[in-house]
N, C-alpha and C positions, 0 to 999 in steps of 0.2 A: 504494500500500500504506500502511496506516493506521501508528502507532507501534506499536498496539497488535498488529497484524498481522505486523509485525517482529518484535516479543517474543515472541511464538508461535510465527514460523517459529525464532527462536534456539533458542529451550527446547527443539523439536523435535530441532533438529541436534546440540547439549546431551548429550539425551536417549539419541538413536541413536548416539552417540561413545560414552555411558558403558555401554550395554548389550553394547557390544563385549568382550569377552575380552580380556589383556591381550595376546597375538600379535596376535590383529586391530588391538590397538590399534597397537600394532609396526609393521605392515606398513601401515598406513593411517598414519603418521606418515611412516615412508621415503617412501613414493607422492607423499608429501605436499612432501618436502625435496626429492625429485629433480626433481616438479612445477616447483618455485621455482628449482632450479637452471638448466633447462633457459628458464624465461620471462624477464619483464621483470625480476626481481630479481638475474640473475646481473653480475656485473660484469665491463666487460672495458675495456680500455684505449680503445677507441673513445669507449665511453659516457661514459666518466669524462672526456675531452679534449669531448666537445659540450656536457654538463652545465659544465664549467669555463668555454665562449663561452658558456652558456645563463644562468650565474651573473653573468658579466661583463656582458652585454646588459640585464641585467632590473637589475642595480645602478644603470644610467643611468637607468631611468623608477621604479624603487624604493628608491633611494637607498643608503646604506649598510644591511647588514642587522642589525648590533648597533643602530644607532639604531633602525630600526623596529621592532626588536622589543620596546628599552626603550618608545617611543612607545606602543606596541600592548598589551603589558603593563601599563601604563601606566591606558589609558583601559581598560580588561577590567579591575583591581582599584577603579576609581573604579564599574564596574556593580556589582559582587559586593557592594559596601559600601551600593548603595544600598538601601534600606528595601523597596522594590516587586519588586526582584530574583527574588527565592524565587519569586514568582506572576504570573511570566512563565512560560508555554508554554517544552518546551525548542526549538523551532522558535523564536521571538522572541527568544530568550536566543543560538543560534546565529547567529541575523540580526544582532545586535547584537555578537558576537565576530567575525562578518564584519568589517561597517563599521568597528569598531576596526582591525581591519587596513589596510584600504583608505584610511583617516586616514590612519594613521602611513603610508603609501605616499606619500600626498599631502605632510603633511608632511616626509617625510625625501628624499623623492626631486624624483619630475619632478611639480607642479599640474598642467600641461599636461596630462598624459596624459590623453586621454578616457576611456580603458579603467577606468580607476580611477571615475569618475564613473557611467560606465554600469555600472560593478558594481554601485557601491553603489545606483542604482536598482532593477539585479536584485534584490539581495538585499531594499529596502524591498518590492518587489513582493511576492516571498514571503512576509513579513509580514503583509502584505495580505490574500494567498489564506488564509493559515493564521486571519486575523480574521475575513474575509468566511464562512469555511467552520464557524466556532464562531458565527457568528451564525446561520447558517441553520437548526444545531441544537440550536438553545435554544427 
């Protein structure tokens, strides 16, 4: 799906929300909260004790999570300041607030990690498809 195909379906759903009545809106908002109650957003004490080993785990290969964030923050206000910024695709722009993460992951936590390294290939991939595909329609 295209961006532009996104922006279309949003507008759509936008659209269909706002032609509703304000009961419908009502009752499509409840569907909507009891929806989320019942899925992955409810919280219960199990979740909350895996996420605390899943936080702990990932601190060993990601290091502390205030430094990476300063890191990551860091190199993402060093893009925004540069000059070319603005007339990067937001696909390129995203790729690139990627690898700033994956940096600061590198530096703050574990280099080793391969996972880190093959993100950041994912993500230059991406970049990639998103060039290769602006080239084909020009």
């Amino acid at each position: 799906m295209s961006e532009t195909e996104l922006w279309a379906l949003v507008a759509r759903a936008q659209a269909a929300y706002d032609a509703l009545s304000p009961a419908e809106r009502a009752a499509h908002d409840a569907a909507q909260r009891a929806g989320w109650a019942r899925g992955n957003l409810a919280i219960d004490r199990r979740k909350t004790e895996s996420t605390s080993s899943l936080l702990a785990a990932r601190q060993e290969t990601h290091g502390d999570f205030r430094s990476t964030a300063w890191v990551a923050q860091t190199l993402r206000d060093v893009f925004r300041h540069e000059i070319g910024w603005e007339n990067k695709s937001p696909v390129v722009r995203e790729v690139l607030d990627a690898i700033a993460l994956k940096l600061a992951r590198i530096l703050s936590g574990d280099a080793d990690c391969e996972d880190h390294w093959i993100d950041i290939i994912g993500y230059a991939e991406l970049a990639l498809i998103e060039i290769r595909a602006k080239e084909t329609t020009l």
